[in-house]
N, C-alpha and C positions, 0 to 999 in steps of 0.2 A: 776440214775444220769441224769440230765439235762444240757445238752453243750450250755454256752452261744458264738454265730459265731457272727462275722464283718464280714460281704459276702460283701469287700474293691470293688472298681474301680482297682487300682493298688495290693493293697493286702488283702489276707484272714486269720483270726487269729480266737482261741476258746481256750474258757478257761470255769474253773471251780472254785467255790470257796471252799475253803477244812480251818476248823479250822478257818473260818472266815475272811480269804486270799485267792487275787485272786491267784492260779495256771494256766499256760498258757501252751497250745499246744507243743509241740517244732516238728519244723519242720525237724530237721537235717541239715540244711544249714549253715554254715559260716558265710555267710552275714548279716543273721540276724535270731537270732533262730527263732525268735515268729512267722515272718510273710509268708505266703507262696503265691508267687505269682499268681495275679490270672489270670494268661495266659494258655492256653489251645492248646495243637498242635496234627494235627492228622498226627499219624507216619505210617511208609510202614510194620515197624516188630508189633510194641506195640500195635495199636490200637491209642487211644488217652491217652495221657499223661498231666501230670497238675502239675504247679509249676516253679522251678527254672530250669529246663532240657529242659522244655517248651520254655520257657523266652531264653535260648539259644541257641532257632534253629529258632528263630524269623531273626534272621539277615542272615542266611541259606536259608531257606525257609518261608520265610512271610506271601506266602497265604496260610499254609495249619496252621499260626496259628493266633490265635485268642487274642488281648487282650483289657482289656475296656469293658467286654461285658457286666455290668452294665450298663453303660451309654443306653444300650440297651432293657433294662428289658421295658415292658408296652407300648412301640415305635410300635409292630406289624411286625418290621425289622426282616428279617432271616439274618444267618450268613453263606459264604459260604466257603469253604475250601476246596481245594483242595486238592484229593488222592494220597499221592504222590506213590502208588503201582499202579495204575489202572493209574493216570493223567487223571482223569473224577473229575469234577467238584460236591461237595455234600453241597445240604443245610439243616440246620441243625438252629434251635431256638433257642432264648437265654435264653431259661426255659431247655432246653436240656446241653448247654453247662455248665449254673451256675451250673447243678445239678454235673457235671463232678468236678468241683472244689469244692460244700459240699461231696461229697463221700470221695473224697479226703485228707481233715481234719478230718472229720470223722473215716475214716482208722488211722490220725498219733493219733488223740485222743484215739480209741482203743485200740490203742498198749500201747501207755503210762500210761492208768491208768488201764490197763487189764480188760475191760470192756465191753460189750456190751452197746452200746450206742444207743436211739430208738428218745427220744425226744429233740430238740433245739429251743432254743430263738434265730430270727436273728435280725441283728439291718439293720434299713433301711433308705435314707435321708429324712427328714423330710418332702420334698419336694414329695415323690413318692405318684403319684397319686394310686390311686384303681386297675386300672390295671396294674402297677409295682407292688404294693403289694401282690397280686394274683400272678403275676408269680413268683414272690420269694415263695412263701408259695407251690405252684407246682412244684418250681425246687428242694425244699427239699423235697415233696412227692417222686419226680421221683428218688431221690435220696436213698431213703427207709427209710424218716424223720419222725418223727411227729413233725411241727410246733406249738408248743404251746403256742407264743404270738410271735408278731413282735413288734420290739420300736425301735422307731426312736431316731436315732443316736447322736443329741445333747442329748437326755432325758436322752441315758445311761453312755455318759458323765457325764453330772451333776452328777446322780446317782453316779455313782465310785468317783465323788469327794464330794458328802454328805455323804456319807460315812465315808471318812478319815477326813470331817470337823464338826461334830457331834455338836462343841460347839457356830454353828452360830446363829444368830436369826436376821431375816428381813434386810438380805442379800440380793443385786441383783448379780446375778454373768453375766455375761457374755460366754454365750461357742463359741465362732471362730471356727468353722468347713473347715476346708480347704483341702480336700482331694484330691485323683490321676483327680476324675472327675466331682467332687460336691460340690458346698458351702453352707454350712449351718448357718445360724447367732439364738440365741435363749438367751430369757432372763430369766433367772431361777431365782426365789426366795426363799434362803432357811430359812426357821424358824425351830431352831432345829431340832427334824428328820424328819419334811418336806418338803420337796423338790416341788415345783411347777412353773410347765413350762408354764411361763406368757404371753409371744409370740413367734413367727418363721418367718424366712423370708429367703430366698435364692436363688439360680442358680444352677438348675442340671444340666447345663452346663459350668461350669467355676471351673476349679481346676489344676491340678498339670498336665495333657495332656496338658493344655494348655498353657504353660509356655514351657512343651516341644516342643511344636508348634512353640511357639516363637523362641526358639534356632536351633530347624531344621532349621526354616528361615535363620535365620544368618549363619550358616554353610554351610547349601547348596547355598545360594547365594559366598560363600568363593572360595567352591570346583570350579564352574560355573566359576568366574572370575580366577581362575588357570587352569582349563581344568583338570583337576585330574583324573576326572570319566565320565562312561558313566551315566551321569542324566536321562536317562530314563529307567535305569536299577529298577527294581523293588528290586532290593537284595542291591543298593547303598540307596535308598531310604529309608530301612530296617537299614541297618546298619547308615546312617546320623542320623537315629532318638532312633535307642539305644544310640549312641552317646551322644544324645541333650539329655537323661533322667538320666546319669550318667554324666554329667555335671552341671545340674539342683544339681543333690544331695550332689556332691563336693562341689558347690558355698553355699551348705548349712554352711558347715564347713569349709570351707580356701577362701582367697580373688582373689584366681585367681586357674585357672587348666587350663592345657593341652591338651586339644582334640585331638583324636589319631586313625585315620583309617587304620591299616597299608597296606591293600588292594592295596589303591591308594596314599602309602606314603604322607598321608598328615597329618599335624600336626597345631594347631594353639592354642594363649592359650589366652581362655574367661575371661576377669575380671569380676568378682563380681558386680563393678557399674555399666559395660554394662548392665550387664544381669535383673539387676533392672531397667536399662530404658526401658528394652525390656519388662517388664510385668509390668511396672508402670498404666498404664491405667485398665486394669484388677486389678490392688489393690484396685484405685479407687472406681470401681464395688461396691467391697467386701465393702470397707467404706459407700457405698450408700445404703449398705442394712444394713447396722449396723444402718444408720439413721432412716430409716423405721422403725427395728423392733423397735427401741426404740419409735417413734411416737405411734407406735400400743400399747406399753407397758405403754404409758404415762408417761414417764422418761425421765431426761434429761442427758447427758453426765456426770453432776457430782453425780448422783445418781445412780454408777456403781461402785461397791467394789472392784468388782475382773474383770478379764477377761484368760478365762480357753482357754489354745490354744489346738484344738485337728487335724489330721490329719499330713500325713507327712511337706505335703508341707508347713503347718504351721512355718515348722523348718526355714525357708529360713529369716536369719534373720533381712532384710528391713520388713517384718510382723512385729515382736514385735516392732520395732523402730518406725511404723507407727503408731500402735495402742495405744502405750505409749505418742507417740504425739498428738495425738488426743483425744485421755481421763486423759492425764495426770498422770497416774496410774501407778505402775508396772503390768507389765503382768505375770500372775502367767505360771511358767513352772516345776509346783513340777510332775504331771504326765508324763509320756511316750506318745508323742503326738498319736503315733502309737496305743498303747494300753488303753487307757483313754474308747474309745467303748463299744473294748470287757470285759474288765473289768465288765464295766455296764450291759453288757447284760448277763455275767456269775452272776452276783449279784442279777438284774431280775428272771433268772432261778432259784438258790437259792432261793428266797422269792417264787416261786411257790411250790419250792419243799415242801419247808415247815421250812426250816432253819431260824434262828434269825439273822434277820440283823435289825437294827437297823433304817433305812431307809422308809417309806412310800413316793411313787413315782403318783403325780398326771401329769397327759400328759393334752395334748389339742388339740382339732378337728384339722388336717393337712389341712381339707380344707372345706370347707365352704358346708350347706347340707338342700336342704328344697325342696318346691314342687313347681308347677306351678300352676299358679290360671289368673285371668283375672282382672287388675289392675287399677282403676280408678283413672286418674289425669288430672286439668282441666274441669271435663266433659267427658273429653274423654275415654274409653275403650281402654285399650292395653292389647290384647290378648297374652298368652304364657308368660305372667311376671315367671320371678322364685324368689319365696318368702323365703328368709336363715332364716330358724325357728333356725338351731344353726350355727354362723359364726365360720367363720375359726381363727383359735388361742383362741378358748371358751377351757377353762378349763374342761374336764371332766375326773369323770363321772357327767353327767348334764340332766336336764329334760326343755323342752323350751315348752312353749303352745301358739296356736294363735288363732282366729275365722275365721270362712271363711265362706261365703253365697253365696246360691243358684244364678244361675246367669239368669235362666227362668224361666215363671208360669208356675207352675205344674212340674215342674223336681223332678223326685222321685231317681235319685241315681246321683252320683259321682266318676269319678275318682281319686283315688289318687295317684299319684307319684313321686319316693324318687328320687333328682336330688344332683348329687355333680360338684361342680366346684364352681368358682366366680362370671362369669357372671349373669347380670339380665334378660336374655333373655334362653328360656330350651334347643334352638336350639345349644347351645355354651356349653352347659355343657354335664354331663354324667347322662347318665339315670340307676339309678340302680336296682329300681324295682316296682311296680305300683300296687295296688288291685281299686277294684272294690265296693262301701259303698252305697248299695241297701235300701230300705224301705222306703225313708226318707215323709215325709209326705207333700204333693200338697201342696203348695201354691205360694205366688205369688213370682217373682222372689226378692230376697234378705231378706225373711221372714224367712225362715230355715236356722236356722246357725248350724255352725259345728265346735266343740273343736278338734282340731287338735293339739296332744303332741308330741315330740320326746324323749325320755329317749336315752343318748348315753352313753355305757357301757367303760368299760378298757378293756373290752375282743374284743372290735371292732365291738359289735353289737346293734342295735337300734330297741329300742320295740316303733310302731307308733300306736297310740290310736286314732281314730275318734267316736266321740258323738256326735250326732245328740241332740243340748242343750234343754233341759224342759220335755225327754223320756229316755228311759232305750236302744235306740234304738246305738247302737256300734258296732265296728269290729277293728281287731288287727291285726299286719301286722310286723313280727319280720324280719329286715335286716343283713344278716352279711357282713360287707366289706371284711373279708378275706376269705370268701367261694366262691371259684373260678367257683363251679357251680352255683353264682347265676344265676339266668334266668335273661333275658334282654327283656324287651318289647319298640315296636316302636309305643305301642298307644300312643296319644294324651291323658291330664287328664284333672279332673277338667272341664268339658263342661256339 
């Protein structure tokens, strides 16, 4: 069995497909079976614990827990947490803590299908660079996972609703990504059972935290002009902002709530309209990247069928009323914004396993990928260009080819190296891996050219071919982006 995980910002959910239907996790919580939170706290009896027990001693003791820790992944940030047996200060990674919430799921999946569980699909934001992806892919190792594909998060959206939409043909859909710490915007096209992910655009920093940010504001500025609390209490500040996240979720569903600390008897009741002025600008955002991707997609607003809302915060409903106004559409809400994901990624797993779904899922480079060379414009030489052999939002699996020449007389080898990022400059980007293309034969500078391909796979890896053109004269150079030992070189290429 293969457990397709949503490793959330605010929450974590896995599921499986059984008989051609997603089956889900169940957490044991009240609140809501599917999803289990992904907060983490280190206890004085338990060790560390994960979940909704967790999520409860956040307003108790706040520094000894942890949530958000996504927002964290590939940043280089540690988390620190305080002992509450010792009261010594411990830092600890956020490939250490994510792995403390996949064991965790993985445990309640265990139980519920009486299984030993070895390998998982997680879903990731579309936006997670190479080194977020690696540490996801290592916090399920550490976890005692095997990672066997990662898919980013609109794709597995889409996926669960091609699925259930099997009779469409040359469809764009729209997926609205709007989660606890991420926005994702993607334009999907389905033609019967294929599904193709045409562009991406978004903010791994704007999501459903920040909205609760907004509300802390307005509360604590409340508590501050009544005198209620001590404000520089770290345990007020705790509970102001569990506060502002259960108020967030209320105003999802009634026009006004009640705020209620009883600590420092205070009570005040948030309307609904407030609360949309208070993250109106940040909608905005979300509408500016909806316009982008659609540039990138070469569409215009009425060339949009559907629009699939996935993530909680989605639910908050000035969202639908904005993007119905804007595209003029109804906004499809047949999915569970919560579970639309993991559905996708239990479905993914499925098609590895080997199961009939019906479905064929093409993705597209998350981010833009080529080498460094020495770039003539004007006359002039500009050194360290970085050359995107395959851009960012390219459809694959894909093969891209370019030529490239000798830049001295008599230069008999070359650098080559794999850069990812957007920038045109190699100093700006990430350097992934680089060989060395020896032999090549004297002559004068720009005499010797060189076929340079990149083939990029669905499994995340890229076979690089250099040819030395009018010889038999080659060497090959296979990259994985999710293999966390790749090696990192600080040479210089291409000279």
């Amino acid at each position: 069995m293969i457990l397709g995980i949503d490793l959330g910002t605010t929450n974590t959910s896995a599921g499986v497909i059984k008989n051609g239907k997603p089956v889900f996790v169940k957490t044991g919580y009240t609140k809501n079976d599917f999803l289990l939170p992904s907060v983490v706290a280190l206890t004085e009896k338990k060790g560390f614990i994960v979940g909704e027990k967790a999520k409860d001693l956040h307003a108790l003791r706040p520094e000894s827990v942890i949530k958000s820790v996504k927002s964290l992944m590939g940043t280089g940030r540690d988390v620190i947490l305080k002992n509450p047996k010792t009261g010594a200060k411990e830092m600890f990674t956020p490939v250490e803590i994510s792995s403390k919430i996949l064991s965790e799921i993985r445990t309640l999946a265990e139980k519920q299908f009486k299984t030993r569980i070895q390998k998982v699909v997680i879903s990731v934001p579309a936006y997670f660079n190479d080194k977020a992806r690696k540490d996801t892919i290592q916090a399920g190792e550490l976890a005692g996972l095997d990672v066997v594909r990662i898919i980013n998060e609109p794709t597995a959206a889409a996926l669960s609703y091609g699925v259930q939409n099997r009779k469409l043909k040359n469809n764009y859909i729209m997926v609205y990504d709007l989660g606890g710490g991420t926005f994702d915007i993607s334009v999907i096209e389905i033609n019967g059972d294929v599904i193709e992910v045409v562009a991406s655009d978004g903010d791994r920093n704007l999501g459903g935290d920040n909205f609760d940010h907004a509300l802390f504001t307005y509360l604590f500025r409340s508590l501050e002009n009544n005198k209620k609390a001590d404000l520089k209490s770290i345990n007020t500040m705790a509970a102001i902002l569990n506060e502002s996240e259960e108020t967030k979720n209320k105003l999802s569903f009634a026009a006004k709530h009640k705020t209620s600390i009883p600590k420092f008897k205070f009570e005040e009741t948030v309307y609904r309209e407030d609360f949309e002025k208070m993250i109106g600008t940040m909608l905005i955002k979300t509408l500016n990247h909806c316009k982008s991707v659609l540039a990138k997609s070469m569409l215009k607003y009425k060339d949009v069928d559907k629009i699939l809302l996935v993530g909680g915060s989605s639910r908050i409903p000035v969202v639908k009323e904005m993007l119905e106004k804007t595209f003029g559409i109804e906004v499809s809400q047949e999915i569970d914004p919560d579970l639309a994901v993991v559905a996708g990624a239990a479905i993914q797993a499925a098609i590895i396993e080997g199961q009939k779904v019906d479905s064929v899922l093409l993705d597209v480079a998350p981010h833009s990928l080529g080498i460094s060379c020495v770039m003539e414009k004007n006359g002039k030489k500009i050194p360290n260009y970085c050359s995107k052999l395959i851009k960012k939002n390219t459809p694959i699996p894909c093969t891209v080819e370019e030529i490239f020449s000798t830049l001295k007389d008599g230069q008999d080898s070359v650098r080559i190296a794999v850069y990812q990022g957007e920038s045109d400059f190699e100093e700006e980007n990430t350097l992934i891996k680089e060989l060395k293309f020896d032999g090549l034969k004297t002559k004068k500078a720009g005499e010797v050219e060189i076929l340079v391909s990149f083939s990029y796979g669905l499994d995340g890896t890229i076979n690089i071919r250099a040819q030395e053109e009018g010889t038999h004269n080659k060497t090959t150079l296979k990259v994985d982006l999710l293999n966390k030992k790749q090696p990192r070189s600080k040479e210089v290429l291409l000279h």
